[in-house]
C-alpha positions in Angstrom: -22.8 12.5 -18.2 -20.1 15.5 -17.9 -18.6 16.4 -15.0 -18.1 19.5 -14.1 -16.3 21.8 -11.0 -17.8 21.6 -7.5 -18.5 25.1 -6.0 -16.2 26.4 -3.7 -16.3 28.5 -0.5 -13.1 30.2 0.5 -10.4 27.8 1.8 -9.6 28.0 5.4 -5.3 28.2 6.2 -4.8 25.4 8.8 -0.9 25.1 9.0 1.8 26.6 7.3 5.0 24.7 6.9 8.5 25.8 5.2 7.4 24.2 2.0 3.8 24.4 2.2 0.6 25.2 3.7 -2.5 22.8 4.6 -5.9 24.2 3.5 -9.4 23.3 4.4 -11.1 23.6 1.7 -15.2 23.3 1.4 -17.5 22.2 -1.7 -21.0 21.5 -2.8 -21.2 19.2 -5.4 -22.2 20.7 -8.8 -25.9 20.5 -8.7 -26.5 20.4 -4.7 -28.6 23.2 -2.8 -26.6 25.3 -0.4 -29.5 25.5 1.5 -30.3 21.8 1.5 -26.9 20.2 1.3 -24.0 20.3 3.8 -20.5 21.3 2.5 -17.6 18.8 2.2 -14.4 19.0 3.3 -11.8 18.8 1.5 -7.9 19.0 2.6 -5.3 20.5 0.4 -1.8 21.5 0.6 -0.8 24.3 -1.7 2.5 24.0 -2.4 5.0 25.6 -5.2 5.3 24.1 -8.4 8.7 22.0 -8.4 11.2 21.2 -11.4 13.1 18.1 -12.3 15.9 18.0 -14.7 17.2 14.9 -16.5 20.8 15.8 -17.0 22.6 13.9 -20.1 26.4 14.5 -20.9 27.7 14.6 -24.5 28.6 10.9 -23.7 24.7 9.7 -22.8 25.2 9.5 -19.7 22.6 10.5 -16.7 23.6 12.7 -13.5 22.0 11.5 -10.5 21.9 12.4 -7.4 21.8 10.3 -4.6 20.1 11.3 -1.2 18.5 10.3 2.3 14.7 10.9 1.6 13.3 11.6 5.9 9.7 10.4 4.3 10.9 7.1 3.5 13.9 6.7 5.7 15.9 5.8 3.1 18.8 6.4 0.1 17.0 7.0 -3.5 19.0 7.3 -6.7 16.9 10.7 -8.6 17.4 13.7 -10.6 18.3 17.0 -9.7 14.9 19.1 -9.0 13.3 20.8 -6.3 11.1 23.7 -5.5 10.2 26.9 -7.9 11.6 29.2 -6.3 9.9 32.9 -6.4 13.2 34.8 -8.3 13.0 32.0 -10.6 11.3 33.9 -14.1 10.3 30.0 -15.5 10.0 26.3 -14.6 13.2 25.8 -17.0 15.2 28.3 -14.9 14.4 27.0 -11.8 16.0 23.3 -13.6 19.0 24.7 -14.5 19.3 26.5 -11.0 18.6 23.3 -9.2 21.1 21.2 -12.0 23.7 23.6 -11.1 22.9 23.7 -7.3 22.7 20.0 -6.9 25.4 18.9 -9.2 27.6 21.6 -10.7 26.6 20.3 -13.8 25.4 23.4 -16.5 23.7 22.5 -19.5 24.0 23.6 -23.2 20.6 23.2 -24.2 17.6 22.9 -21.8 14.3 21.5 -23.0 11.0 20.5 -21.5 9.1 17.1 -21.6 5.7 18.4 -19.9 4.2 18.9 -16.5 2.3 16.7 -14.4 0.1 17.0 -11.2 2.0 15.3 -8.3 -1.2 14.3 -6.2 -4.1 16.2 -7.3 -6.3 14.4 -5.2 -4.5 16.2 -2.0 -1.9 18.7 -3.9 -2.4 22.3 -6.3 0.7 22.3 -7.5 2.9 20.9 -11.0 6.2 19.6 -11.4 7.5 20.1 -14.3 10.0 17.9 -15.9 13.1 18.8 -18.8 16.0 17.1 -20.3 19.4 18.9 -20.2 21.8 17.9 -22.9 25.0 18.4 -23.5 25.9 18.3 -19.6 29.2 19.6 -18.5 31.0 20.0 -14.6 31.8 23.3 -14.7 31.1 24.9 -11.0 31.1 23.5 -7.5 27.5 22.2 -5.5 25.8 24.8 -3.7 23.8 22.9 -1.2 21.0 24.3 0.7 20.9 23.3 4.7 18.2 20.3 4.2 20.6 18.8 1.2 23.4 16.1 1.2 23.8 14.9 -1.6 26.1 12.6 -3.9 26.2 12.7 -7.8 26.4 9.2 -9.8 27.1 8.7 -13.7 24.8 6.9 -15.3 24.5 5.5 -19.0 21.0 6.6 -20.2 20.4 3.2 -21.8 20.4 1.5 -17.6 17.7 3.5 -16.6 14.9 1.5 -17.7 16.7 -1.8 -15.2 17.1 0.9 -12.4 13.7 1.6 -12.8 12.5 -2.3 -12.9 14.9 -3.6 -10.1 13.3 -0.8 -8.1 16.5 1.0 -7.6 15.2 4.5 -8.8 11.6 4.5 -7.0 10.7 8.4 -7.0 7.3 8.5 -8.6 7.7 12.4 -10.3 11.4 10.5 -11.5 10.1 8.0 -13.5 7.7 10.5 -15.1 10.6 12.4 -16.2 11.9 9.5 -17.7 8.6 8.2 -19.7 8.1 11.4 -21.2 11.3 11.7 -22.3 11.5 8.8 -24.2 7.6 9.2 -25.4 9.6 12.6 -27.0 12.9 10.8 -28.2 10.0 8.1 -29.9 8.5 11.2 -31.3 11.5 12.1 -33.1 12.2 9.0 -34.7 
């Protein structure tokens, strides 16, 4: 059996936020009669596509940033990322803006470890992931008004504990941090 697309009607805007905007969307499934079979609805938030940067310094260590997440009411322990922002001309500018931004750390070589869907059950949008290397402090933090944020050093080789003692928990994070070892793996 293959599956394939459901037809779509137009979506139907239902909020718009800051960050993004709530769509109804309706389907029929694949092989359904319109004039038979009721739409479904489906609910979707179109959102930009966001970036996250693994910083390393020429020492192997990992920039963090640490922040209070309001979704979760809590401190997490991540890495720099954020929002594509329109004047951004690709995903890996939009890392080094938001490495820079969040840290005032600028990297000598930029690279990126793949994409993946955040939710595509509820979400259109990617978030793609790179590794900086070569790290270096070399301007102040530029914070936007939603942002407080602290930076932490890191050796690379403590990430996988972190990760198991549940101290770095950010789902699109721990992505970052599979694929790049599934690339450093590669290269062995």
């Amino acid at each position: 059996m293959t599956i394939r697309p459901w037809r779509k009607l137009p979506p139907e805007p239902l909020a718009q936020a800051k960050v993004f905007t709530l769509h109804r969307e309706r389907a029929y499934p694949p092989d359904a009669d319109p004039d038979k079979t009721a739409a479904r609805d489906f609910y979707v938030i179109h959102a930009p596509d966001w970036v996250n940067v693994i910083p390393l310094t020429p020492a192997d260590e990992v920039v963090l940033v640490e922040q209070y997440r309001h979704g979760i009411h809590h401190v997490t322990l991540e890495i720099p990322g954020g929002m594509a922002d329109a004047e951004d001309e690709t995903p890996a500018a939009a890392a080094a803006r938001e490495l820079e931004e969040e840290t005032g750390y600028v990297a000598a070589s930029i690279e990126p470890l793949g994409y993946c869907h955040p939710n595509p059950a509820i979400q259109n949008n990617r978030c793609f992931s790179f590794v900086a290397r070569g790290v270096q402090k070399l301007k102040p933090t530029r914070f936007d008004g939603n942002e407080d944020l602290a930076t932490r050093l890191v050796p690379l080789t403590s990430i996988p504990e972190l990760i198991a003692q549940g101290r770095i928990t950010h789902a699109l994070v721990i992505v970052a941090f599979h694929r790049l070892r599934l690339m450093d793996n590669a290269r062995r």
